[in-house]
N, C-alpha and C positions, 0 to 999 in steps of 0.2 A: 645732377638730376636722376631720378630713378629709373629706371630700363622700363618704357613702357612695359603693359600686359598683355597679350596679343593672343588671344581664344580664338581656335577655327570651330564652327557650331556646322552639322550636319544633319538637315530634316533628314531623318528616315521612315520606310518604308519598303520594308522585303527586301533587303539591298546585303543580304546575307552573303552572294556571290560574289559581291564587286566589293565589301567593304576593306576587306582585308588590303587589296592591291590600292586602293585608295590613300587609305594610310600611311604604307610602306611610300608614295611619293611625298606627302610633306616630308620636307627636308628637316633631317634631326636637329633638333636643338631650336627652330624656328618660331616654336610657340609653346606657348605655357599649358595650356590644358586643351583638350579637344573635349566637346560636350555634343553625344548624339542623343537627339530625340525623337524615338522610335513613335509612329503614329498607329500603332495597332498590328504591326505585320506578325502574318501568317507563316512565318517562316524564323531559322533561328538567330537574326539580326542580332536582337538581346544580348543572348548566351556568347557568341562570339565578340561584341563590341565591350561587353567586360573581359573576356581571357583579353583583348588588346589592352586592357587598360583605362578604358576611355570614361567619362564620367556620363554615365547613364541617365536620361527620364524617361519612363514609359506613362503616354496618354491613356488614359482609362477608355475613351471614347475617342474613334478618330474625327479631328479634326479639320484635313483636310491639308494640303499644300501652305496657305496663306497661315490658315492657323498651328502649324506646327513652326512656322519662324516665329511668330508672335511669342509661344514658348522658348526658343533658341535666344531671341534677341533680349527675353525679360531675366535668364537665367545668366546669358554672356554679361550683364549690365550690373546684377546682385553680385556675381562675382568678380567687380571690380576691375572689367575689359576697361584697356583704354582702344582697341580696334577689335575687332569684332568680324573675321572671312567667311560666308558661307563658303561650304563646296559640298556639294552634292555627293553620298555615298555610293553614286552607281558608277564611277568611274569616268562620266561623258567629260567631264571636267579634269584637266590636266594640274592638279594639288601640286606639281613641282613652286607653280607660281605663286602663294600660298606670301612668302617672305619679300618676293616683289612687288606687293601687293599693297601688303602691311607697312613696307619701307616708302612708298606713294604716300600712306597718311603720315606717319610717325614723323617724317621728314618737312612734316607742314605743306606739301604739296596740291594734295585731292583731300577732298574730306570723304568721297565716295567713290571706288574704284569697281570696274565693269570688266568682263572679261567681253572680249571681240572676237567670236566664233569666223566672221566674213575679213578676215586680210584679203582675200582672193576668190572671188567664185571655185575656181577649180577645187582650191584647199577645202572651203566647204562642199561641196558636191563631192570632192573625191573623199570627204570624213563620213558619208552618209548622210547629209543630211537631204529628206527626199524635197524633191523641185518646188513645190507648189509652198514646202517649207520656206525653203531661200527666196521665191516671187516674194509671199506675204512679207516674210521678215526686211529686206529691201525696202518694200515699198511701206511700210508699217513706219520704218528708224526714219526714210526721208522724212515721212510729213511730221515725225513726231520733233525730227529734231528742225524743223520747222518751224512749228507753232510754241516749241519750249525755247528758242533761241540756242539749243545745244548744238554741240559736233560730235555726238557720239559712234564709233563706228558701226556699234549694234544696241539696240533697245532690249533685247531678249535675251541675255544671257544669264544663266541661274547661279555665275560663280563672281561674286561677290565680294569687296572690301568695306566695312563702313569706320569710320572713327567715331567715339565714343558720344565726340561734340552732335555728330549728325542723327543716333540713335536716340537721343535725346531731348531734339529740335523734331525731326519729324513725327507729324501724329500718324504712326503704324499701326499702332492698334486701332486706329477706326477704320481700318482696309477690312477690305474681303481674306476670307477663311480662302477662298479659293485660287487659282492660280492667277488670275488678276492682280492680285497680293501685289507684285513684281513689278509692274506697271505703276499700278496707284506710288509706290514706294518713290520709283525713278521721277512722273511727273512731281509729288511731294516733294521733293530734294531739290528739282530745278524752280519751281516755285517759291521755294526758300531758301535757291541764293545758296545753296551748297556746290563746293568744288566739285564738277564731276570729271570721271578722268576715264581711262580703259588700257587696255592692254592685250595685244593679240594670244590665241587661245585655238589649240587645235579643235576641231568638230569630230567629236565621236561619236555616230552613231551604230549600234549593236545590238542585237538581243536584250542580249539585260539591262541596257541602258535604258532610263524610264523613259516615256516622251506619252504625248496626248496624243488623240485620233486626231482625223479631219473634222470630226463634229466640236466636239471639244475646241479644235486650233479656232474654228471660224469663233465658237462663243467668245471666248479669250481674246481674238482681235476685236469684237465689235464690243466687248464691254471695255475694255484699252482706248477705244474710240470715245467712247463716251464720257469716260475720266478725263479722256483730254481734253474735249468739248467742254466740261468743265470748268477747266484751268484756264482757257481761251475765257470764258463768259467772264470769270472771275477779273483775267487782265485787263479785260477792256470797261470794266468797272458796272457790266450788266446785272450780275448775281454775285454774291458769296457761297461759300461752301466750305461746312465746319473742316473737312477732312484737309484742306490747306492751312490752317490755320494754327500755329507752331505751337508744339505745348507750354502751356503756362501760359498762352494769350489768353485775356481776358473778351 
């Protein structure tokens, strides 16, 4: 059989300080191409992510969070990914795990793998991550794995395995440009009966590490809210909704 193909894809965004040290953790030899796509940044993200090497898009107009994966996931797919890892360019994400990740799909295990920021209160609170952070995020993963029938240890975490089968099946492209994106994605996949999996993941919060306000964090939990409320309506055979509905359904 052939050696799967295994692309790690990174939204960017200003993330000129942290990419370098990002990189340097994927473990050598782990994966076939890394492909950043830069969303407009201000800084010199670009210029540095080619001296590394890496295979370049820059958005003409920014996009936004959601819709710079929409670009990541349509460009890992053209190029013939059989797995597919986001990890985030600012570093908050630990890229050693990267090959642990990819070896969850390739081995037929998870078809969609999750990094899990919460092993431990302390591990998170002692990463930075501020309080009202970890309440929401707690109480967010209960209800969510709840009403999806899942056991995820966390709902929120931005580093990412997908296999090829699952980018394929869920309809992504009709999520939100926004960071909701992540959410819609996860309930999508447990909706449709994809393997989901996770693996513990240090919490780094820092300076340069990107994160959203308290205004922001509430909008994102309450539209998370309402995608889920949808998935409920749908289970129980009240409403339909296109955005569940697996590509190539008629």
């Amino acid at each position: 059989m052939a050696k799967p193909k295994i692309i790690v894809v990174m939204p960017a965004y200003n993330a000129e300080k942290t990419l370098e040290r990002t990189i340097r953790d994927i473990p050598s030899g782990s994966v076939d191409e890394v492909i950043l796509v830069d969303d407009c940044s201000k800084d010199g993200t670009v210029a540095l992510a080619r001296k590394l090497g890496l295979t370049v898009i820059q958005h003409e107009d920014n996009k936004g969070y959601g819709g710079n994966q929409k670009t990541c996931y349509a460009e890992a797919l053209k190029r013939g990914a059989d797995v597919v890892v986001m990890v985030h360019p600012d570093y908050q994400y630990d890229a050693r795990l990267v090959p642990i990740m990819a070896a969850l799909i390739t081995n037929d295990i998870c078809d969609m793998v999750c990094g899990n920021r919460i092993r431990t209160r302390w591990e998170a609170l002692g990463g930075g991550m501020p309080v009202y952070k970890y309440v929401f995020n707690r109480a967010l993963t209960a209800f969510e794995n709840f009403v999806s029938g899942q056991n995820l240890g966390e709902w929120h975490s931005g580093l990412r395995a997908y296999s090829r089968k699952c980018l394929e099946t869920v309809p992504w492209r009709k999520n939100s440009d926004d960071f909701v994106f992540d959410q819609q994605f996860l309930i999508q996949a447990a909706m449709l009966k994809q393997r989901l999996g996770d693996v513990p993941v240090a919490a780094r919060y820092f300076e340069e590490a990107s994160s959203i306000n308290f205004r922001r964090s509430c909008v994102y939990g309450l539209s998370a809210l309402w995608c889920l409320g949808q998935s409920a309506l749908q289970r129980l055979g009240v409403a339909r909704f296109d955005l569940f509905e697996p590509n190539g359904a008629q």
